[in-house]
C-alpha positions as MATLAB code, in Angstrom:
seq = 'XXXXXXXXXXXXXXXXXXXXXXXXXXXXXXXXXXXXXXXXXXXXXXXXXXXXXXXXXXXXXXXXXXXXXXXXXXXXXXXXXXXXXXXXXXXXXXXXXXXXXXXXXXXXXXXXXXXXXXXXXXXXXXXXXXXXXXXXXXXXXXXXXXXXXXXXXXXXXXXXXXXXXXXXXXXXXXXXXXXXXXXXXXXXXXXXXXXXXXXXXXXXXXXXXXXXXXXXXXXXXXXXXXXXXXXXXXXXXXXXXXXXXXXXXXXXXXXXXXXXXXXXXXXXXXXXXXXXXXXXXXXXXXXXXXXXXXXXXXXXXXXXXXXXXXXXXXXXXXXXXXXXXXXXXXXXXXXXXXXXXXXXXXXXXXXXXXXXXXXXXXXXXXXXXXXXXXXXXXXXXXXXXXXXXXXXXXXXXXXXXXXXXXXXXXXXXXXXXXXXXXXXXXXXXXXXXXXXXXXXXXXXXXXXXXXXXXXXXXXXXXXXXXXXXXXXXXXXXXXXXXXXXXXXXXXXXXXXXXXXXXXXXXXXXXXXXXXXXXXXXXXXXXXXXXXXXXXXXXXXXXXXXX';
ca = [
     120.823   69.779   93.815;
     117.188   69.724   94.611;
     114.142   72.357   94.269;
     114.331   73.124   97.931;
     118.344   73.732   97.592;
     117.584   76.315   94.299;
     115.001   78.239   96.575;
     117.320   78.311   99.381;
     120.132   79.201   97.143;
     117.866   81.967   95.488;
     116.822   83.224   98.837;
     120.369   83.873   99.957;
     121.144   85.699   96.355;
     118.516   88.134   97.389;
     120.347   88.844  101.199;
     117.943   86.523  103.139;
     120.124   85.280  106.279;
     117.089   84.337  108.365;
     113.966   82.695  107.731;
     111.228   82.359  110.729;
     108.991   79.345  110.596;
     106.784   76.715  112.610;
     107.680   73.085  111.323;
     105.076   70.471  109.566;
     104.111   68.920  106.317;
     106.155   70.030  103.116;
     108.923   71.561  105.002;
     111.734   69.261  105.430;
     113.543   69.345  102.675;
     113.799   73.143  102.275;
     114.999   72.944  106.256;
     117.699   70.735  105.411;
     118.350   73.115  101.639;
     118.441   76.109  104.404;
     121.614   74.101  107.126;
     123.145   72.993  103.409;
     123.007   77.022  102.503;
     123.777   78.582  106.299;
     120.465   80.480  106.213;
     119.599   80.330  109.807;
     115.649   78.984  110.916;
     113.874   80.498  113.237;
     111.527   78.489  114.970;
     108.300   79.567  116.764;
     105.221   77.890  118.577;
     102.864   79.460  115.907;
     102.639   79.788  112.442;
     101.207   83.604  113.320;
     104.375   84.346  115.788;
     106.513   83.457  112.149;
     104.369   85.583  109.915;
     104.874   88.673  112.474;
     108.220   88.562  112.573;
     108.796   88.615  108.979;
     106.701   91.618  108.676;
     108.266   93.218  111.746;
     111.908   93.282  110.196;
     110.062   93.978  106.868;
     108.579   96.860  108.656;
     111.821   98.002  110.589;
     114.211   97.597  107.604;
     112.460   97.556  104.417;
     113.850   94.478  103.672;
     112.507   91.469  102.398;
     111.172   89.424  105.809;
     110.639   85.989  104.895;
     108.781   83.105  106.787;
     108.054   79.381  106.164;
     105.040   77.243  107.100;
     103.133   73.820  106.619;
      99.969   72.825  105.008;
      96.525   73.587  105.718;
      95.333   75.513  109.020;
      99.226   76.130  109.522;
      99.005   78.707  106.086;
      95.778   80.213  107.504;
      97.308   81.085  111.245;
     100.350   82.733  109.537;
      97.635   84.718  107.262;
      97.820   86.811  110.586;
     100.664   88.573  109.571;
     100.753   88.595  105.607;
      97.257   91.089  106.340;
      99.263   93.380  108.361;
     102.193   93.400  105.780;
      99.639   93.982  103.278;
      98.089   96.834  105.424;
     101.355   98.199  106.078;
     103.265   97.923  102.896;
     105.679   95.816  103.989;
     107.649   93.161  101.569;
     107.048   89.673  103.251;
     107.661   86.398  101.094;
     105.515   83.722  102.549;
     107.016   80.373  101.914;
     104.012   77.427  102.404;
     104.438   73.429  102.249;
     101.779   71.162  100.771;
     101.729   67.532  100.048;
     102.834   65.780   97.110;
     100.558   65.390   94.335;
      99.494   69.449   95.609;
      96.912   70.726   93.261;
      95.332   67.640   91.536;
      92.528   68.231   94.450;
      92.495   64.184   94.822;
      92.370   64.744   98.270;
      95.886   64.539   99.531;
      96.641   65.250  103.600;
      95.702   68.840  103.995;
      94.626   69.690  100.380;
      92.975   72.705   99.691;
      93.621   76.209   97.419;
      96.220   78.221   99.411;
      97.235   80.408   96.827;
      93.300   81.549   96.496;
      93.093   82.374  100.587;
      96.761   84.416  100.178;
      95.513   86.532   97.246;
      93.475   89.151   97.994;
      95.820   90.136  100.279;
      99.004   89.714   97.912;
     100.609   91.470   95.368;
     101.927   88.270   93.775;
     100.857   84.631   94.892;
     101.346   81.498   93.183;
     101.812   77.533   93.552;
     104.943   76.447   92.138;
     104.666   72.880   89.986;
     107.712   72.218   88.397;
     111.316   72.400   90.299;
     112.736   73.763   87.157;
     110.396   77.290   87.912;
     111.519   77.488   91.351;
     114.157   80.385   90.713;
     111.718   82.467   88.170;
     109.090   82.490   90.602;
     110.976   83.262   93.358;
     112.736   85.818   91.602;
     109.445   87.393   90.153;
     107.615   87.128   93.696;
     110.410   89.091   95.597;
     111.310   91.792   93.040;
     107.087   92.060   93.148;
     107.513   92.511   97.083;
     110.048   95.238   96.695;
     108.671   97.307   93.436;
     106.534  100.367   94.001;
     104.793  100.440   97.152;
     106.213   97.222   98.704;
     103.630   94.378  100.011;
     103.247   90.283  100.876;
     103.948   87.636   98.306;
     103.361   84.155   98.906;
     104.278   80.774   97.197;
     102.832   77.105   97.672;
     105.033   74.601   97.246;
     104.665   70.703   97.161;
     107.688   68.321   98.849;
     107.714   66.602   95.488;
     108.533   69.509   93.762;
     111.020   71.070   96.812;
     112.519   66.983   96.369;
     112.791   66.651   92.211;
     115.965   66.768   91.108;
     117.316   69.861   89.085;
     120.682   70.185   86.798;
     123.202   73.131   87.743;
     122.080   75.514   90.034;
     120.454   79.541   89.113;
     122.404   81.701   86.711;
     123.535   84.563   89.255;
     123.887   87.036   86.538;
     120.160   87.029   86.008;
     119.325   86.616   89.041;
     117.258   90.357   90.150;
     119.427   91.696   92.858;
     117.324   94.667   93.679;
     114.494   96.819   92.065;
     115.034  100.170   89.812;
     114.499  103.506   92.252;
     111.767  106.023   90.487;
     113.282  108.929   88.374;
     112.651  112.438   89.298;
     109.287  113.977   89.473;
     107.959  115.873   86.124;
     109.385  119.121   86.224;
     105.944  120.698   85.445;
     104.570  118.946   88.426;
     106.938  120.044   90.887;
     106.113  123.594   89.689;
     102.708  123.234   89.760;
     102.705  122.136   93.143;
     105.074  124.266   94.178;
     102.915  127.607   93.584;
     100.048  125.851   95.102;
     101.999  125.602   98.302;
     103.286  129.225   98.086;
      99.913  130.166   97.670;
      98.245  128.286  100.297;
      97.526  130.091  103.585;
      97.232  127.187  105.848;
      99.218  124.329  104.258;
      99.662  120.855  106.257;
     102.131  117.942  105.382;
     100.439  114.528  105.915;
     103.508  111.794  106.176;
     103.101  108.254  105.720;
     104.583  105.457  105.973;
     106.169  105.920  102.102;
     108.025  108.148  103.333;
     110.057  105.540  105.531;
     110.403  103.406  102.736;
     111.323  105.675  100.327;
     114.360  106.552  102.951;
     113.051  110.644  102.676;
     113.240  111.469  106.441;
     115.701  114.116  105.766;
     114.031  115.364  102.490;
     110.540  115.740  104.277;
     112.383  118.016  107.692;
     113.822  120.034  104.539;
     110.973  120.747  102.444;
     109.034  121.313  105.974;
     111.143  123.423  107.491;
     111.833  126.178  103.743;
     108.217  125.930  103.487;
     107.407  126.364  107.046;
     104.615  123.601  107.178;
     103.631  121.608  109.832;
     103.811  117.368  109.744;
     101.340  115.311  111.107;
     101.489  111.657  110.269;
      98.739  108.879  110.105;
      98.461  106.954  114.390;
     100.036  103.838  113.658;
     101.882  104.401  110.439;
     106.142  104.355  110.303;
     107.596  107.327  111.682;
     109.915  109.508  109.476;
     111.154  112.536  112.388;
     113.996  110.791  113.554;
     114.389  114.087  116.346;
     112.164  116.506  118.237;
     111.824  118.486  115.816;
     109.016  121.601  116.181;
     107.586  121.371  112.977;
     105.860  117.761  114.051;
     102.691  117.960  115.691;
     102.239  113.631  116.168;
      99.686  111.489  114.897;
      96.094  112.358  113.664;
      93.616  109.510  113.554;
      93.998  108.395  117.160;
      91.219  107.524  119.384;
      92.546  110.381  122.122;
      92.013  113.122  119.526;
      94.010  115.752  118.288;
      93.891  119.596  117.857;
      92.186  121.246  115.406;
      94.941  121.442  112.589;
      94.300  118.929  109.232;
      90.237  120.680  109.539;
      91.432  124.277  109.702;
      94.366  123.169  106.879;
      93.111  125.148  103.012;
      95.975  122.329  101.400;
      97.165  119.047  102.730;
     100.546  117.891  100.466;
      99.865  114.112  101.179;
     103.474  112.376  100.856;
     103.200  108.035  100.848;
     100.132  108.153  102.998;
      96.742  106.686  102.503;
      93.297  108.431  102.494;
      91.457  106.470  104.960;
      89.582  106.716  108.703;
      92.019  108.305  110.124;
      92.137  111.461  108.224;
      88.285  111.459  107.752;
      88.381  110.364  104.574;
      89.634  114.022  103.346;
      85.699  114.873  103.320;
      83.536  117.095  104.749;
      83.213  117.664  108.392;
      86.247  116.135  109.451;
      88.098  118.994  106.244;
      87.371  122.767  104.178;
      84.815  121.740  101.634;
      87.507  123.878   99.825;
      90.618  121.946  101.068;
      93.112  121.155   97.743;
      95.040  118.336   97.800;
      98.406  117.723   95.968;
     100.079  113.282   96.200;
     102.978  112.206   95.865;
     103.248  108.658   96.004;
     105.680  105.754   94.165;
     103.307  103.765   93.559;
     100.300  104.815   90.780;
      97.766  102.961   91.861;
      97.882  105.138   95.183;
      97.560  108.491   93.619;
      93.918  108.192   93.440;
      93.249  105.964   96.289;
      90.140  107.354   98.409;
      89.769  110.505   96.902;
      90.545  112.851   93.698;
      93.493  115.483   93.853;
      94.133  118.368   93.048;
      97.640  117.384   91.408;
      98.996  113.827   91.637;
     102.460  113.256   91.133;
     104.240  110.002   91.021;
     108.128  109.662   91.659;
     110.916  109.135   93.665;
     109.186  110.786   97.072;
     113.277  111.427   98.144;
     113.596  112.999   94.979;
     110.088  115.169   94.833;
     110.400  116.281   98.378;
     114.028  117.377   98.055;
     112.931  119.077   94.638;
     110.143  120.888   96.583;
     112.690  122.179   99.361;
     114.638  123.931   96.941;
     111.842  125.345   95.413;
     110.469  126.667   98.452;
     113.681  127.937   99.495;
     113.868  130.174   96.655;
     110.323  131.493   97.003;
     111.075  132.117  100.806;
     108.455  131.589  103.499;
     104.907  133.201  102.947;
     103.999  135.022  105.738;
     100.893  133.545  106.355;
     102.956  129.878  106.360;
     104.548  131.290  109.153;
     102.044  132.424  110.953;
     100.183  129.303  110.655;
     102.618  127.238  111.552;
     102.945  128.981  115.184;
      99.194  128.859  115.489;
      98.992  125.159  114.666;
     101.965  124.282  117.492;
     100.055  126.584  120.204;
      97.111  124.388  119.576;
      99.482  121.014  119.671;
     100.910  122.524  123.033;
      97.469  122.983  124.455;
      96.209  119.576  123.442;
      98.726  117.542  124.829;
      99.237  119.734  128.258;
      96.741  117.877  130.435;
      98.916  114.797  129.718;
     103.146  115.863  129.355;
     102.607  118.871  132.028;
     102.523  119.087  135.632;
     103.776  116.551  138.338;
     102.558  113.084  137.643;
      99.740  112.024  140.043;
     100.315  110.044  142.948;
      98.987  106.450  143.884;
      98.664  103.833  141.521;
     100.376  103.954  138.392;
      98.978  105.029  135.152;
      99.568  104.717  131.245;
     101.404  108.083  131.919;
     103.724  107.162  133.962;
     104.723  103.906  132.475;
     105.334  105.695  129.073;
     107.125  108.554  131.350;
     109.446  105.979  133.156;
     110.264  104.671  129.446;
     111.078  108.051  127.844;
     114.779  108.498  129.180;
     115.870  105.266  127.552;
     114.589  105.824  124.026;
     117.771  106.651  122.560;
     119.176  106.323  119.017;
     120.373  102.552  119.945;
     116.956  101.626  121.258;
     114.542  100.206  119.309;
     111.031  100.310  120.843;
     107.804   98.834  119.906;
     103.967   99.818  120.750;
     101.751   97.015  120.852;
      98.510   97.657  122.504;
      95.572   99.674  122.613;
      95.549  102.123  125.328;
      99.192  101.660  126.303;
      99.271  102.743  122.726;
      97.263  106.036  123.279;
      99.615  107.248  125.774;
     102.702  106.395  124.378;
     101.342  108.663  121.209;
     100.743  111.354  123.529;
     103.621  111.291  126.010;
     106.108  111.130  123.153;
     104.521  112.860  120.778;
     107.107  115.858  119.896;
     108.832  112.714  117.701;
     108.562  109.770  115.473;
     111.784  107.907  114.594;
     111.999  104.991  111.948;
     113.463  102.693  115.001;
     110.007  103.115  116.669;
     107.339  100.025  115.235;
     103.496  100.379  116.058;
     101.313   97.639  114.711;
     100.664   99.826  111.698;
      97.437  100.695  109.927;
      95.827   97.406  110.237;
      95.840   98.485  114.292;
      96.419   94.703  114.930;
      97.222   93.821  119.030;
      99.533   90.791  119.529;
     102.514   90.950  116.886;
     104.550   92.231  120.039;
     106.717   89.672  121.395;
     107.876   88.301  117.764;
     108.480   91.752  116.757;
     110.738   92.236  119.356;
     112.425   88.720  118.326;
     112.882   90.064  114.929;
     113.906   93.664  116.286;
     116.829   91.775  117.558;
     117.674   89.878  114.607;
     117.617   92.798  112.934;
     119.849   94.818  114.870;
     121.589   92.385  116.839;
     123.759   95.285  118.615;
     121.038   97.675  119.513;
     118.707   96.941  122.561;
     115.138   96.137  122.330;
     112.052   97.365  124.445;
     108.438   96.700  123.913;
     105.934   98.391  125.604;
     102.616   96.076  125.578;
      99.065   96.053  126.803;
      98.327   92.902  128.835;
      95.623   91.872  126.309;
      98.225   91.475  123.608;
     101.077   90.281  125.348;
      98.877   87.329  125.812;
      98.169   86.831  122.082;
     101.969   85.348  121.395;
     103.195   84.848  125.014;
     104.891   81.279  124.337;
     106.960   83.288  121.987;
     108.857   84.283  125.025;
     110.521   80.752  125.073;
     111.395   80.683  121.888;
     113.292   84.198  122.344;
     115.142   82.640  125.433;
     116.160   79.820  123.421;
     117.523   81.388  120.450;
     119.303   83.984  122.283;
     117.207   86.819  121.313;
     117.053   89.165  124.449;
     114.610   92.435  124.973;
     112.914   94.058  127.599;
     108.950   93.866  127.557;
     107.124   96.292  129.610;
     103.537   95.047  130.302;
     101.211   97.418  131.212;
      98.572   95.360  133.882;
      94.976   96.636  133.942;
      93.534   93.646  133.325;
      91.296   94.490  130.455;
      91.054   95.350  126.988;
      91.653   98.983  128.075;
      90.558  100.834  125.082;
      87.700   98.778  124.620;
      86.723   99.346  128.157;
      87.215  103.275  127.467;
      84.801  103.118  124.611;
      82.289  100.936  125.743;
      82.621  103.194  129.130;
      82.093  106.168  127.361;
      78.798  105.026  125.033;
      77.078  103.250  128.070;
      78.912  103.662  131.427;
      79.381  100.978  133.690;
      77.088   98.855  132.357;
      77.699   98.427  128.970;
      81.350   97.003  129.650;
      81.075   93.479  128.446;
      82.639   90.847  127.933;
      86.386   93.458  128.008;
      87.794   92.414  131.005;
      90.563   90.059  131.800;
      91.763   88.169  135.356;
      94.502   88.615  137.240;
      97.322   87.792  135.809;
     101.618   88.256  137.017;
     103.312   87.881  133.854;
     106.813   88.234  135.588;
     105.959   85.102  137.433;
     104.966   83.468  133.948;
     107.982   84.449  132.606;
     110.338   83.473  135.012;
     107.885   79.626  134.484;
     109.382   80.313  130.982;
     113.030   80.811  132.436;
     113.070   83.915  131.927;
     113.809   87.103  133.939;
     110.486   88.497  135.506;
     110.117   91.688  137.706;
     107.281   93.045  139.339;
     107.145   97.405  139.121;
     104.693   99.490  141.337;
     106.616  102.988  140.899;
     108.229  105.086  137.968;
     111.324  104.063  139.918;
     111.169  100.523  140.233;
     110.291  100.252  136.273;
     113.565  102.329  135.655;
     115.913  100.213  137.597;
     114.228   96.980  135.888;
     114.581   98.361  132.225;
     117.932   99.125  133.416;
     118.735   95.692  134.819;
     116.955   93.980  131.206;
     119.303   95.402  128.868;
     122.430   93.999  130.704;
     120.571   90.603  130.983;
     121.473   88.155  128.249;
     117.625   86.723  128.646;
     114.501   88.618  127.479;
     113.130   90.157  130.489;
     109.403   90.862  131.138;
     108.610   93.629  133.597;
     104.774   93.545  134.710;
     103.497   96.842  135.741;
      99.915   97.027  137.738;
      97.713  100.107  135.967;
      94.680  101.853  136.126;
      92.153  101.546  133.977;
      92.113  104.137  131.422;
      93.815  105.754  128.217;
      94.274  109.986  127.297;
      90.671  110.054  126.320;
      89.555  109.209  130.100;
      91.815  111.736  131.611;
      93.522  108.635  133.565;
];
């Protein structure tokens, strides 16, 4: 066997069954180590297309999402979506060719330092120079992608080395098959934080997207609801309220606003979820000067991350949250938690009235009634995807009584254009569940040849494009801080992306009512071809009252 046959069989030790990937230098012989092995290739029309789709199923499944590239500017496209793994937290092995004779900087086809560019944004990232390291550094670089708070790893490696010869094959006994779950939370901790919960008078859950991969949806509605707290969670972070459920109040952060809950909150109990823009940076005016803060978080280097808490606890967050629950549940609910809680859902009903009540305005169509004509067929064997600004906005708002794990938003990079190979990678992922992506016209452009890839490899979905022909929530903001006038350099042409997909051989529909977009959703999940349904908007997201 060869290097390229020991990654390939180290890959496949570790459950890899797919690899996505844009062909070039350095990559032959692991293609022909991947046929040898059965692990099936993916290919795309851009290296970025690849690197989104291994973080999408990354993102969806919390497993590892791997993807393969050439030399040179090849490495740099798929850099695309390593950054949004790295935002996100998602564990993405990025697999990179490179000439032979890589590394002695003589000047071979493409030569430069790849392993430099992929670092900052890496939690492991190496070149690999000997065949006979192959299986430790693949081994090391995936168990790094998985441990803690997950992340991107990336490995260069020369067709010499994928080529040399190597004797035997990987000792499967060593080989890592999975990473060590966190114990329990300190006792002492969990009582600490307990009585500052109990004696909290307007307490507030903050959700990230830890709590996703630490699998604690169920342990975060329990501690919620025998605490009586209300969850908000981070705009564009993974969802962890699988139903409606009245204790969630949607996202904070978002460029529509929210109501007035995480600044009127005395103690936010931040579970997996950064300190960043979109809480305000926990300071002053967007918080209490007095606010107390208690983290939990599995990885250490996040307990500190932005700002200083009160109490910091690292662990299992499955573990701490269920741990909390029962504490809570024997301390029964304060009234004032109560109380608080149905003053912070009046507010969330009042915010989001102007946008989920009354009859839906006639004429053109909006944001609103795209997301509204999508609503009935987000079921539990749907997955759906959000990519786009505006279209974004309203889907946040429309839907916004619920956050399931099966729903993907760019995540906290807020990156526009990972849509189309997400929804390839949706479908590899759960090959018997359908697939529907909702996307702005500005980023169903980004990755649009993607769409003949999908047809080719027999991954159908249904992508609902919402047409306003503009970078919508650019246009809102540059609207609102100069009128008119200042809109520059935002808007797009007309474009009939049903008509470009059916040019792909696709399956392309045209939708001017809530009806029309029904019976073509409908009609795409009983195709066998992805199916692009373009829908004509107005201008406008939740902020603009459109």
């Amino acid at each position: 066997m060869n290097g390229a046959d020991l990654l390939a069989s180290e890959l496949l030790r570790h459950g890899v069954r797919w690899i996505a990937t844009l062909c070039g230098n350095g990559l032959n012989p692991f293609y022909l180590a991947c046929k040898r092995a059965g692990i099936r290739l993916v290919d795309t029309h851009n290296e970025q297309a690849a690197a989104y789709m291994a973080d999408a199923y990354a993102r969806l499944t919390g497993r590892l999402g791997v993807c393969a590239v050439s030399s040179g500017i090849a490495h740099v496209n798929a850099l695309s979506g390593i950054a949004n793994a790295y935002f996100d937290g998602a564990p993405v092995l990025l697999i990179t060719g490179a000439s032979a004779g890589y590394g002695s900087f003589k000047g071979v086809f493409q030569e430069f330092d790849q392993v430099s560019l992929a670092a900052p944004i890496c939690k492991f990232a190496s070149s690999v120079n000997r065949a006979g390291d192959i299986a430790f550094l693949a081994r090391r670089a995936i168990s790094t992608a998985m441990a803690g708070r997950p992340g991107p790893v990336h490995l260069t490696i020369p067709v010499d080395v994928l080529e040399e010869r190597v004797g035997g094959g990987s000792d499967s006994a060593s080989a890592a098959q999975g990473t060590q779950t966190l114990g329990r939370a300190d006792p002492e901790a969990v009582r600490r934080a307990a009585e500052l919960v109990e004696a909290a008078q307007r307490p507030l859950i903050v959700a990230g997207t830890g709590v996703f991969y630490a699998r604690a949806q169920k342990q975060l509605i329990e501690f919620s609801e025998a605490s009586a707290m209300p969850i908000v969670t981070p705009i564009w972070d993974r969802g962890a309220v699988e139903k409606t459920h009245p204790n969630f109040l949607g996202v904070v952060g978002a460029a529509s606003g929210e109501p007035k809950i995480l600044a009127d909150a005395d103690l936010v109990v931040l579970v997996g979820a950064l300190v960043d823009y979109r809480l305000g940076f926990l300071e002053e005016p967007a918080v209490r000067k007095d606010l107390s803060i208690v983290r939990l978080d599995s990885d250490p280097c996040r307990l500190r991350q932005g700002v200083e808490p009160r109490l910091a606890i690292q662990a299992d967050l499955a573990s701490a949250l269920g741990e909390l629950a029962a504490r809570a549940r024997e301390g029964g609910v304060p009234r004032s938690h109560a109380e608080w809680l149905e003053e912070a859902r009046r507010r969330w009903r009042l915010f989001r009235a102007r946008w989920v009540e009354g009859p839906l305005p006639k004429g053109i169509m909006t944001g609103r009634h795209v997301v509204e004509a999508i609503r009935p067929f987000l079921s539990e064997d749907t997955v759906f995807l959000i990519d786009g600004g505006n279209i974004g906005q309203w889907a946040h708002m429309v839907l916004g009584d619920r956050y399931p794990s099966s729903w993907l938003t760019c995540g906290s990079s807020a990156v526009v254009g990972w849509g189309v190979p997400g929804a390839m990678a949706a479908k590899l992922a759960y090959p018997e569940r359908k697939v529907l992506l909702l996307s702005g016209d500005g980023a169903f452009g980004f990755t649009i040849t993607e769409l003949e890839s999908a047809a080719r490899q027999g991954l159908p979905f249904v992508a609902v494009v919402a047409n306003d022909q503009a970078w919508g929530i650019v246009v809102s903001g540059q609207m609102q801080a100069s009128g008119e006038e200042g809109v520059i350099a935002s808007r797009l042409g007309p474009t009939r992306y049903d008509e470009v997909a059916k040019a792909f051989g696709l399956v392309g529909v045209r939708a001017g009512s809530v009806e029309e977009l029904a019976s073509a959703i409908r009609k795409g999940f009983e195709s066998k071809l992805p199916t692009v349904i373009d829908v004509p908007i107005l201008q406008g997201g939740p902020a603009d009252g459109a």
